[in-house]
Backbone as numpy.savetxt, mean C-alpha at the origin, in Angstrom:
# Nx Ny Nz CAx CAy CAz Cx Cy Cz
12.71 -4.57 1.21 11.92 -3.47 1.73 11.29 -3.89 3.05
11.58 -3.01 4.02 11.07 -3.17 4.92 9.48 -3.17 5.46
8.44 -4.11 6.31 7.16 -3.99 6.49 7.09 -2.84 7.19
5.89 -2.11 6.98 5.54 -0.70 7.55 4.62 -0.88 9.32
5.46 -0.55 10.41 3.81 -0.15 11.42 3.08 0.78 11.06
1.68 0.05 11.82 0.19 0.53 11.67 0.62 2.23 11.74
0.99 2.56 12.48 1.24 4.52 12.01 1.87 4.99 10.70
3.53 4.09 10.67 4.28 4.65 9.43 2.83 4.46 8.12
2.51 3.12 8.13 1.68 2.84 6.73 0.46 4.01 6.95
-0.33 4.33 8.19 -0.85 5.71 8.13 -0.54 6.50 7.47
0.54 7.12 8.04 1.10 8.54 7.51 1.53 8.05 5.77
2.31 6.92 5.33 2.64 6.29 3.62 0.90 6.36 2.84
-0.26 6.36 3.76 -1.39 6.66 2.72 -1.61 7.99 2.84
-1.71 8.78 3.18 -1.41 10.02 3.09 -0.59 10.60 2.27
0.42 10.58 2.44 1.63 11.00 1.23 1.24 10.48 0.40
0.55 9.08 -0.13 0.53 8.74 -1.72 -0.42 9.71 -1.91
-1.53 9.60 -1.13 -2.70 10.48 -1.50 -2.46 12.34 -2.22
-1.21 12.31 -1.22 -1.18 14.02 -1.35 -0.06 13.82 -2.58
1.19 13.29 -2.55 1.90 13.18 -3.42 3.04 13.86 -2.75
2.72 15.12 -2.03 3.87 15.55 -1.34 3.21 16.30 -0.43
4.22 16.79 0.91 3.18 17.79 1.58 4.36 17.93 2.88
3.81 18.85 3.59 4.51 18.93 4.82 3.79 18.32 5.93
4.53 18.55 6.91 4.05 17.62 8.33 2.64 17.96 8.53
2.80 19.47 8.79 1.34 19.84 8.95 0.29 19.37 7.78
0.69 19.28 6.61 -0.35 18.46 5.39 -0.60 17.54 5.73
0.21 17.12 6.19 0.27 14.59 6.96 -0.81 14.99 7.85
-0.47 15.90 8.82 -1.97 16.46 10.01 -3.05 16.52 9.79
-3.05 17.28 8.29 -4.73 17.54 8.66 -5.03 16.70 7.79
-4.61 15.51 7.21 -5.13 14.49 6.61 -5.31 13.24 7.00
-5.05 13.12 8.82 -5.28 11.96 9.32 -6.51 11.92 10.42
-7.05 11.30 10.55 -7.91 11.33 11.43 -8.25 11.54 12.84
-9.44 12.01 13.87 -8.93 12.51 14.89 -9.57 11.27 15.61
-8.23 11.14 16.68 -7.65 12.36 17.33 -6.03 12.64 16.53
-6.01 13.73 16.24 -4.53 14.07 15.71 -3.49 13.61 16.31
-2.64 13.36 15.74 -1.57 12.99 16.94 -0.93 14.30 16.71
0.20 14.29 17.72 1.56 15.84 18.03 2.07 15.67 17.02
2.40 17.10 16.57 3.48 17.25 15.15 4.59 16.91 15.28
5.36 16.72 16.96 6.56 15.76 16.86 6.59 14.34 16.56
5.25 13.67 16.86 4.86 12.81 16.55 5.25 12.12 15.46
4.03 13.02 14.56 4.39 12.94 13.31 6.00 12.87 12.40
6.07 13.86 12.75 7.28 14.53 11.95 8.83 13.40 12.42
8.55 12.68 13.84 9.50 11.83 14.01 9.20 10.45 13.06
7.67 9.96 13.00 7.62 8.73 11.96 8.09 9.46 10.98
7.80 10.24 10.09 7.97 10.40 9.01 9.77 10.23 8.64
10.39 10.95 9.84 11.98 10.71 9.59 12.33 9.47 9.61
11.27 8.32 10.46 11.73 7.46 10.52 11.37 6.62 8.96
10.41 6.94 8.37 10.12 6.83 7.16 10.96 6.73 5.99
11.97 8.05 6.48 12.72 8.39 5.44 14.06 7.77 5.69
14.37 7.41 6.93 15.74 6.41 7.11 15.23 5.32 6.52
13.90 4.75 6.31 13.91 3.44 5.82 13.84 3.16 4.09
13.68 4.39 3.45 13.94 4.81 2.48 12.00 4.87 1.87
11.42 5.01 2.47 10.16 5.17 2.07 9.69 6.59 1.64
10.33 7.64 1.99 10.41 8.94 1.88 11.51 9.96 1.99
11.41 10.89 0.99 12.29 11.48 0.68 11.99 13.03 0.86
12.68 13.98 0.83 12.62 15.66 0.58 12.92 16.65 0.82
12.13 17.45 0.11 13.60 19.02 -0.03 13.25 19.93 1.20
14.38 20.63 1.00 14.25 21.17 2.51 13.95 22.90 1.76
13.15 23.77 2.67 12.95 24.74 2.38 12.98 25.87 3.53
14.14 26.04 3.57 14.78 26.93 4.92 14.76 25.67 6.14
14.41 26.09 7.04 14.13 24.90 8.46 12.54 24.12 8.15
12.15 23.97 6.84 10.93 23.18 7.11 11.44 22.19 5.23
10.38 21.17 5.94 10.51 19.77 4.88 9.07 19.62 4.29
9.16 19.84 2.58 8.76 19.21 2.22 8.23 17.39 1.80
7.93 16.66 2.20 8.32 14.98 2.00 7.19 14.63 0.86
8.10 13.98 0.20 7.50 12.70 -0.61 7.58 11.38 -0.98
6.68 10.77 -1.01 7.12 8.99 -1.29 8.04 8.87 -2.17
9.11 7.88 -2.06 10.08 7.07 -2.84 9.51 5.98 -3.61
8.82 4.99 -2.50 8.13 3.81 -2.95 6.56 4.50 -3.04
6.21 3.75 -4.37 4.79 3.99 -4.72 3.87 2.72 -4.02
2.52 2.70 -4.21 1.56 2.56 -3.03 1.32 1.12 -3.81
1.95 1.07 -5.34 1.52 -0.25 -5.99 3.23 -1.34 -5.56
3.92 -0.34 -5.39 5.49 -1.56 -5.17 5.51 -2.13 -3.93
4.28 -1.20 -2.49 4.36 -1.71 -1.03 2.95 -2.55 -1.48
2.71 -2.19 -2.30 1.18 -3.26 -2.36 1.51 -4.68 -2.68
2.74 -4.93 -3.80 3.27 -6.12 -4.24 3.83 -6.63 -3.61
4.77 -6.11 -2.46 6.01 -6.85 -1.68 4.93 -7.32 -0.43
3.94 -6.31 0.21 3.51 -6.97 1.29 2.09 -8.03 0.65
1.35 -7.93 -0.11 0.81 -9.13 -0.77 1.86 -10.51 -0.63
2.65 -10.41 -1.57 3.64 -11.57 -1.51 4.10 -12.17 -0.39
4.39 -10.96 0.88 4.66 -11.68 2.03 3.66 -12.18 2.79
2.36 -11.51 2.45 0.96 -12.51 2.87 0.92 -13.85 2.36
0.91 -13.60 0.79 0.98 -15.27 0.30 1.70 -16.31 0.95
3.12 -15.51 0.36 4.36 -16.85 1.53 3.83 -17.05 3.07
3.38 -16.27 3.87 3.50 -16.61 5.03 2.03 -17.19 5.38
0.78 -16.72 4.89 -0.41 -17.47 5.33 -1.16 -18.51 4.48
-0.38 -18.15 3.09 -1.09 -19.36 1.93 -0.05 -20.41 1.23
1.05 -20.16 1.83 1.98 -21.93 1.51 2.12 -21.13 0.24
2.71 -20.29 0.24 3.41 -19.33 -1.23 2.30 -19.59 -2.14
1.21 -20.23 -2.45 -0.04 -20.25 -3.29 -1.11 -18.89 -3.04
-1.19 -18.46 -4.59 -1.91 -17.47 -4.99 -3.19 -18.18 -5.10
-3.14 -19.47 -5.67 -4.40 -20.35 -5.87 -4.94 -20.43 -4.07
-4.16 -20.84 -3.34 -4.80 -20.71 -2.26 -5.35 -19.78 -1.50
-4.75 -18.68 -1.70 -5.08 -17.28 -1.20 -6.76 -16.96 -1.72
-6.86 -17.11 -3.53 -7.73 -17.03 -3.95 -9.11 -18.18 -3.32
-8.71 -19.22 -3.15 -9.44 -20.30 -2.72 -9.86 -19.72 -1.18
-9.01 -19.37 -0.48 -9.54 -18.63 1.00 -10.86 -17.53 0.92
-10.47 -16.74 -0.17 -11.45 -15.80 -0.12 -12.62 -16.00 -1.06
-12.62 -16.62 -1.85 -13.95 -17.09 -2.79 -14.48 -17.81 -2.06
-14.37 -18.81 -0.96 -15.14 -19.34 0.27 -15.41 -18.77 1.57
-15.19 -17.46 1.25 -15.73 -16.24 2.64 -17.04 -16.61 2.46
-17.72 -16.68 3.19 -19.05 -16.40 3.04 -20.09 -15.07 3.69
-19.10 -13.72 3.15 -19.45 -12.85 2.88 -19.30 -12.24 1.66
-18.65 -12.99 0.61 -18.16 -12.69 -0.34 -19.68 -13.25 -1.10
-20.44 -12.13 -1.52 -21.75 -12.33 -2.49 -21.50 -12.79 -4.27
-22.38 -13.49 -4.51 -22.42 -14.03 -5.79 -21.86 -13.06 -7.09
-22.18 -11.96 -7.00 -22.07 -10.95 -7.80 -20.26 -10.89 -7.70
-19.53 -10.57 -6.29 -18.35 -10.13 -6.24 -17.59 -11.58 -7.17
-17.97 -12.96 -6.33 -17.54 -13.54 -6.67 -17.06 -13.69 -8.70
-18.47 -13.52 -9.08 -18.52 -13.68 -10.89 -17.87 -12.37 -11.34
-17.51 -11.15 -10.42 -17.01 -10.04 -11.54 -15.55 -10.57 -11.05
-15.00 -11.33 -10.18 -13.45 -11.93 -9.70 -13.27 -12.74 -11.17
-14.60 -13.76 -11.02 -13.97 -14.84 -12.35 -13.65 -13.76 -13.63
-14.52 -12.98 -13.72 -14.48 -12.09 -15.12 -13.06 -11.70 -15.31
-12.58 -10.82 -13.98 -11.05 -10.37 -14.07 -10.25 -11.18 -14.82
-10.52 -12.39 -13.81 -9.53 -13.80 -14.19 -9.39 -14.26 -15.23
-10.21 -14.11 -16.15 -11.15 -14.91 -17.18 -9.82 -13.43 -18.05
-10.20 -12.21 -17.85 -9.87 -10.84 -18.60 -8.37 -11.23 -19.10
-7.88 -11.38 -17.80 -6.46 -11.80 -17.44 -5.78 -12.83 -18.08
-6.14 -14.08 -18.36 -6.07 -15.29 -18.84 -5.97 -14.76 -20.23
-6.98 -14.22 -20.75 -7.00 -13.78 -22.31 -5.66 -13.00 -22.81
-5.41 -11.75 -21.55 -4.58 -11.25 -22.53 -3.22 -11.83 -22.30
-2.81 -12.33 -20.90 -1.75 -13.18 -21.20 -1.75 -14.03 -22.28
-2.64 -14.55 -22.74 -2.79 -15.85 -23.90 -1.97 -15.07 -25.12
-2.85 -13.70 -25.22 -2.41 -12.89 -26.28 -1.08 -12.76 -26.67
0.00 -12.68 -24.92 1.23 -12.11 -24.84 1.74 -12.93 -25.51
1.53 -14.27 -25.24 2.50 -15.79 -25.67 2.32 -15.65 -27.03
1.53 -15.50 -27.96 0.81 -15.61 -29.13 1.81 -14.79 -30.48
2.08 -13.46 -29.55 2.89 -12.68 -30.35 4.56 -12.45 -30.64
């Protein structure tokens, strides 16, 4: 799967948001200054050659909707963060950001909790 530019991934939160919509829907759901509806309507094709979007046609106008959901571009470009800025380590990734030091005490202990959540029920999986 291909990485998204800062516009295509624009217009891809939008569509998850709406679920489907036309050009003019992508419009009035992005922020101003609007861009031109050729604009638009050209990422979006370009969207859809990359297989990120799909849709039906209704006389001379397009409905579009996402192909890929917002959790499968969330996994592939995570992963390519890991590999490329944390030496393929999740431990390190995690280690980067638990030593932000904007990251407050509170965020930090509801992270361990997840972890802690997580740990358990995998334990569970092996178990059964």
């Amino acid at each position: 799967m291909k990485k998204l530019t800062k516009a295509e991934e624009q217009i891809m939160q939008v569509l998850w948001n709406l679920e489907k919509g036309f050009v003019k829907d992508i419009i009035r759901h992005l922020p101003k200054p609007k861009p031109a509806y050729n604009t638009v309507s050209t990422i979006v094709r370009i969207l859809e050659k990359k297989g990120f979007v799909s849709h039906n046609a209704f006389g001379k106008t397009h409905q579009y909707f996402p192909t890929v959901t917002k959790d499968d571009y969330k996994k592939i470009y995570l992963d390519n963060i890991v590999k490329n800025y944390f030496s393929d380590s999740f431990k390190e990734m995690v280690s980067f950001f638990a030593s932000d030091e904007n990251m407050s005490i509170e965020e930090l202990e509801e992270i361990g909790k997840m972890i802690n959540e997580e740990i358990k029920k995998q334990k569970r999986g092996e178990n059964e």
